[in-house]
C-alpha positions in Angstrom: 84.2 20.8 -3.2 80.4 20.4 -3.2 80.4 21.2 0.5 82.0 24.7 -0.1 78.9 25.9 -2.6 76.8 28.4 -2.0 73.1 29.1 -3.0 72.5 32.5 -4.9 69.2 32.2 -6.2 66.9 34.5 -3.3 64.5 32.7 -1.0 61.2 32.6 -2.9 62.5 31.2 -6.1 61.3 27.7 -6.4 62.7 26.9 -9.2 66.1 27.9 -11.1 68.0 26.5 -14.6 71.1 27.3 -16.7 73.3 30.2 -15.0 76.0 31.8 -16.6 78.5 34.5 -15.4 81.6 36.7 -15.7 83.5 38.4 -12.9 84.4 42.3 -12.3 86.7 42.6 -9.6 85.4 41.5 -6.0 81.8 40.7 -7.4 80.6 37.9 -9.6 77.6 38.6 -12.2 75.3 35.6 -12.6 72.3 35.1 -14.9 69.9 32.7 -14.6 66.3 31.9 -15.2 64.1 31.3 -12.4 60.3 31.6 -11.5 58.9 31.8 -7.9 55.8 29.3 -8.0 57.4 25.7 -8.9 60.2 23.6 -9.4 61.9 23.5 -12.8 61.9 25.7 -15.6 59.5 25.4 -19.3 59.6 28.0 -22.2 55.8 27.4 -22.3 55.9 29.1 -18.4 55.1 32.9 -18.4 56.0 32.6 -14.5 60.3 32.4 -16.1 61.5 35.2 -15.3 65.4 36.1 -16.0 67.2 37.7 -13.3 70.9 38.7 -12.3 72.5 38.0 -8.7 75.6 40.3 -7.8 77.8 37.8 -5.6 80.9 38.4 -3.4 83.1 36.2 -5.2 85.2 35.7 -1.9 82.5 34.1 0.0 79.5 33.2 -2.0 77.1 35.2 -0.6 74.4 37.2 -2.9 74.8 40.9 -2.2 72.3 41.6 -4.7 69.0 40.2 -6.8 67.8 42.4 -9.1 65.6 41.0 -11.8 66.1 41.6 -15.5 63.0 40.7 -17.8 59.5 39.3 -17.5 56.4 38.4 -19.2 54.8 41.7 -20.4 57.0 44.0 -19.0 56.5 47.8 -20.1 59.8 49.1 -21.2 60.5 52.5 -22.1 60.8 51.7 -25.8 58.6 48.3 -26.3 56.6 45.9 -24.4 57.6 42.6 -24.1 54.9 40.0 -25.1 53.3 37.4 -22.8 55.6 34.6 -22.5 58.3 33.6 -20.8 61.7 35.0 -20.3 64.6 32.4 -20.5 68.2 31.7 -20.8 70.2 34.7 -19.9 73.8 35.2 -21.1 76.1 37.9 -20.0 79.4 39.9 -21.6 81.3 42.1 -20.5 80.0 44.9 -23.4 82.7 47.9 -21.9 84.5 48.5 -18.9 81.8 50.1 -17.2 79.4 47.9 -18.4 78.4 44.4 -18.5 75.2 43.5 -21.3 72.3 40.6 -20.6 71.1 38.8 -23.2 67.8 36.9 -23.1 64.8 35.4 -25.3 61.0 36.2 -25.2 58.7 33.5 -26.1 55.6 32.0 -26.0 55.8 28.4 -28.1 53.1 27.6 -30.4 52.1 31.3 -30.4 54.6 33.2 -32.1 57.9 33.9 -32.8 60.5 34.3 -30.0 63.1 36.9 -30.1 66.2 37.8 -28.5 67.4 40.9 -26.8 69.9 42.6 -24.8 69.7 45.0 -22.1 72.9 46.9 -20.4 74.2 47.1 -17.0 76.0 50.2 -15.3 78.5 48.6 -13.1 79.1 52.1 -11.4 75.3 52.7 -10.7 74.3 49.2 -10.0 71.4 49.6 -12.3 70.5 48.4 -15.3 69.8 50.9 -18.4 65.9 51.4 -18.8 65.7 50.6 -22.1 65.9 46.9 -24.0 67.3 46.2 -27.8 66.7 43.5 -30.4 69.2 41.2 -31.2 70.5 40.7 -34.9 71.0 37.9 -37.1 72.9 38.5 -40.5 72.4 35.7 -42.6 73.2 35.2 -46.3 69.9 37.4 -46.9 70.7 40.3 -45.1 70.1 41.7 -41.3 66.9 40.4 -39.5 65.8 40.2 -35.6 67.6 37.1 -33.9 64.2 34.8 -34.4 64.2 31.3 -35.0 62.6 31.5 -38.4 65.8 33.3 -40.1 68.1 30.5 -38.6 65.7 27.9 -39.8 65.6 29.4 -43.1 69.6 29.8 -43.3 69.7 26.3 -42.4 67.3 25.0 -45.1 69.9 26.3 -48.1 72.1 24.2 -46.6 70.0 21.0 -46.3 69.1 21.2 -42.9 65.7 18.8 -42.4 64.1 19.0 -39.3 60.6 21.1 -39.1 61.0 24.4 -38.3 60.2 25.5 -34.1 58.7 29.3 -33.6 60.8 28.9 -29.9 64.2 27.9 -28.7 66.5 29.8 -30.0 69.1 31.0 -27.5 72.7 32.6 -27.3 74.2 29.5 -26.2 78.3 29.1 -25.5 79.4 32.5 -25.8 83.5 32.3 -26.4 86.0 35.2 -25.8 88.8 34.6 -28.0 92.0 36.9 -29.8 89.8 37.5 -32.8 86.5 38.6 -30.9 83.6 37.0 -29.4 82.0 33.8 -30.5 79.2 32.2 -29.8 77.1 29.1 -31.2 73.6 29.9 -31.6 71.0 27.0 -30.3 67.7 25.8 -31.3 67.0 23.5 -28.6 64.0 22.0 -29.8 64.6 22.0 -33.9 67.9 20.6 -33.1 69.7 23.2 -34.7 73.6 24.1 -34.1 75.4 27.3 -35.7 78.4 28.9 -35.1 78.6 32.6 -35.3 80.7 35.8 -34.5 79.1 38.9 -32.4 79.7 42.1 -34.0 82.1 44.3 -32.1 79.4 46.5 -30.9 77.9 43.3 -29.7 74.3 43.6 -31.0 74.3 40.9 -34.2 75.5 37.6 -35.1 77.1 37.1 -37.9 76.5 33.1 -38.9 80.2 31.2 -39.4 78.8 27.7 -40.0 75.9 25.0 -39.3 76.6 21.5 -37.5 73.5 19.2 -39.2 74.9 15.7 -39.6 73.6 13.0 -38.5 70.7 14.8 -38.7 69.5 11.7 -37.3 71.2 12.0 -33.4 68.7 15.5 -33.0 71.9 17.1 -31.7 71.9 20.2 -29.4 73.5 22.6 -26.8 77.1 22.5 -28.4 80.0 23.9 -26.3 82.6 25.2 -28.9 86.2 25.8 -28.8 89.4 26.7 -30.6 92.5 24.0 -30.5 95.5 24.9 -30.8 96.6 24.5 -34.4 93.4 26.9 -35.6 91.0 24.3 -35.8 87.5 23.9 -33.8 86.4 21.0 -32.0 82.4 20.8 -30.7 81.2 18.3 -28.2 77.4 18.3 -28.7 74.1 16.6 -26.5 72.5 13.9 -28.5 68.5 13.8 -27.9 68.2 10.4 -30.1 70.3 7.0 -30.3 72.2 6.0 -27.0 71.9 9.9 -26.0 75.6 10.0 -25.9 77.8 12.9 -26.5 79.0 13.3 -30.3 82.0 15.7 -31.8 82.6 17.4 -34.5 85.7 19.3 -35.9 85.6 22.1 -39.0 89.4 23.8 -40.1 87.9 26.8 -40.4 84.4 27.5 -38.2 82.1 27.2 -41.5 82.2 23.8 -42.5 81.8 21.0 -40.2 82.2 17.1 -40.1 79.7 14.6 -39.3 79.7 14.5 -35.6 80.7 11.0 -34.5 81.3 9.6 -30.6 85.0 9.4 -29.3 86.3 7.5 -26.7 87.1 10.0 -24.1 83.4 9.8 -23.1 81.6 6.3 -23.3 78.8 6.6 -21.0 77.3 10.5 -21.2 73.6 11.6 -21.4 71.8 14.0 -22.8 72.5 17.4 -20.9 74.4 20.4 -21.8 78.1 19.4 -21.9 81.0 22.4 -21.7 84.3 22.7 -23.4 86.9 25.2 -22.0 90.5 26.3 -21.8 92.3 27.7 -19.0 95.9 28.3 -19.4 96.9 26.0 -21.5 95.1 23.0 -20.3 91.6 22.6 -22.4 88.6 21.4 -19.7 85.7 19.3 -21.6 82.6 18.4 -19.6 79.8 16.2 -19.3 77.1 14.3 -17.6 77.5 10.7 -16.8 74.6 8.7 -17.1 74.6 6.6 -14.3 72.6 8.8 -10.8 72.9 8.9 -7.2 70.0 7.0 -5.4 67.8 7.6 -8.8 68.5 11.3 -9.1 68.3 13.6 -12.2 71.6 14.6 -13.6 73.8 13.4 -10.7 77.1 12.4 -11.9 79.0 15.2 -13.9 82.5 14.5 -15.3 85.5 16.6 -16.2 88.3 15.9 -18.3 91.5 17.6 -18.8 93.7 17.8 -22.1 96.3 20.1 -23.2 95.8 19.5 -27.4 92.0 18.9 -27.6 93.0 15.1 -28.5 94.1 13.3 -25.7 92.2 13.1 -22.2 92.4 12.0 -19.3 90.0 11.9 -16.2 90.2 15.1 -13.8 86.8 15.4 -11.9 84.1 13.3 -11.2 80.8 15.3 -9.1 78.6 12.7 -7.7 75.2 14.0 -5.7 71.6 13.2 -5.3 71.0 17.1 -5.3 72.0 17.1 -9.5 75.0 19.1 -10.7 73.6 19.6 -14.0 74.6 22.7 -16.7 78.0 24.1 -15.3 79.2 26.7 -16.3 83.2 27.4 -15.5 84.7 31.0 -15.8 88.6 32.1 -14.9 89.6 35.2 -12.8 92.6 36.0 -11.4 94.4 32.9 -11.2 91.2 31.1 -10.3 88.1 28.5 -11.8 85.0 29.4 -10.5 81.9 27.4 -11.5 77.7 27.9 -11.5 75.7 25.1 -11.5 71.9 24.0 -10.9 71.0 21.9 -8.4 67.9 20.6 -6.4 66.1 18.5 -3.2 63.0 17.0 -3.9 61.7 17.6 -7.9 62.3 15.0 -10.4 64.2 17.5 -12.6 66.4 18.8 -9.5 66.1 22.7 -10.9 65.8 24.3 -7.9 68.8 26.7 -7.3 71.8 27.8 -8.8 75.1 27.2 -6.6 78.6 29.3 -6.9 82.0 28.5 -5.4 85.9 28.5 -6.9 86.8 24.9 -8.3 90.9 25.7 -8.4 93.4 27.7 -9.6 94.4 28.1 -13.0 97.2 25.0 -13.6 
């Protein structure tokens, strides 16, 4: 499986994180942050840039780069601040067009913000223009910064100190009712569920996921079981660093997250939860590492009522295979992932290829 992969990212990026993607007939539409001086990625970078490849989905090979956001880039209707672009996300907003969501920020300087920007599949071009994100919270409509999430979270006894950065689109989930997504503060530890509007420009916050406030949990990956209830797997930054879950009836209150059995030996790194057909696909990275590299072991496990698991696949590699991300089409898994040579943090490149078809 690892063999069949193929590099997206163009030639002069050196380093690349965190993809996401959808598919649209032959092509596949993957987001990514990258820069083109070193190895890795860092909010604190101005050099992260966001960019989308267009990808024959048949053989892996990138038909088209076209970059999406940078630091100071003059757009029609704002500027964008110095700092760095960073963690893209990408919908399918209509059946012509696909929308890119990304943050702006500059830690320590000011506060980051989140926009979106569209994508005419039938001109291969993206709209000129780009758009603030929206947060309703329980006082009123603001610009998706991390100060109204922090302050949304502090009614409701959140205690970590607030960050001016990190706040990012994280898991976005397609389901019957709408789109769903859990909104991230990577480095004030914050996890929130929310909803996207239908005209997919605000998030309505469902629910917060704060205890133990203790583990400094992050990076959920969110789904819905099958009796209506929603299970989260979230990355621990504190304690043994392994995974913890947490379950809420309803999407607005949440229960302590605890460890489970199904995963014993995980690290801190973004873990995924998903469901194709009707077999639920939760995974995570192992913590043991191929000759001493970064984020080398990566495990899947399959379950078909979010309770019981059982082992499915197990990616072993000194290159990394490190944030995944899994998407159906047509019958078929396909999978993004970052990987890497030489650097201690093995961000180097984003890799594409189908993992199997849907059982």
């Amino acid at each position: 499986m690892l063999s069949r992969l193929k590099c997206v990212t163009a030639p002069q990026v050196k380093g690349a994180h965190d993809a996401d993607f959808l598919i649209v007939g032959d092509n596949a539409y993957i987001v990514c942050t990258a820069n083109d001086v070193e190895s890795g990625e860092n909010p604190a970078w101005h050099h992260c840039y966001v960019v989308l490849m267009i990808v024959d989905k048949h053989s892996g090979q990138t038909r088209q780069t076209i970059p999406i956001a940078r630091s100071s880039q003059r757009f029609p209707n704002e500027i964008l601040l110095p700092g760095s672009c960073f963690v893209p996300r990408v919908i399918r907003h209509t059946p012509g067009t696909i929308r890119c969501f990304f943050a702006s920020e500059d830690p320590g300087q000011r506060q980051s913000q989140m926009y979106y920007i569209d994508f005419d599949l039938s001109r291969n071009a993206f709209e000129p223009a780009i758009h603030r994100v929206q947060i309703e919270t329980s006082s009123g409509r603001h610009d998706l910064q991390p100060r109204f999430l922090y302050e949304e979270a502090r009614k409701q006894g959140f205690s970590h100190p607030e960050r001016d950065y990190g706040l990012y689109l994280f898991d976005i989930r397609p389901l019957s009712e709408g789109l769903f997504v859990v909104v991230n503060n990577f480095p004030g530890a914050q996890n929130a569920w929310g909803r996207l509007s239908e005209d997919h420009t605000t998030v309505s916050l469902l629910g917060h996921i704060m205890e133990p406030a203790s583990a400094r949990m992050t990076e959920s990956a969110i789904n819905q079981l099958p009796d209506g209830s929603w299970l989260a797997i979230l990355r621990q930054e504190n304690g043994d660093r392994n995974y913890l879950f947490s379950t809420s009836p309803d999407g607005h209150t949440w229960s302590p997250a605890r460890p489970r059995d199904v995963i014993k030996d995980g690290t801190n790194s973004k873990p995924t939860l998903d469901r194709f057909g009707d077999v639920y696909y939760l995974g995570w990275q192992a913590s043991g590492q191929v000759a001493g590299a970064f984020r080398s072991m990566f495990e899947i496990d399959v379950s078909r009522d979010g309770q019981h698991w059982e082992p499915k696949y197990r990616f072993e590699t000194d290159k990394s295979f490190q944030y995944p991300t899994f998407r159906e089409d047509d019958g078929h898994v396909y999978l993004t992932v970052t990987q890497g040579d030489n650097s201690d943090s093995r961000k180097e490149r984003i890799m594409f290829g189908r993992l199997e078809q849907v059982p």
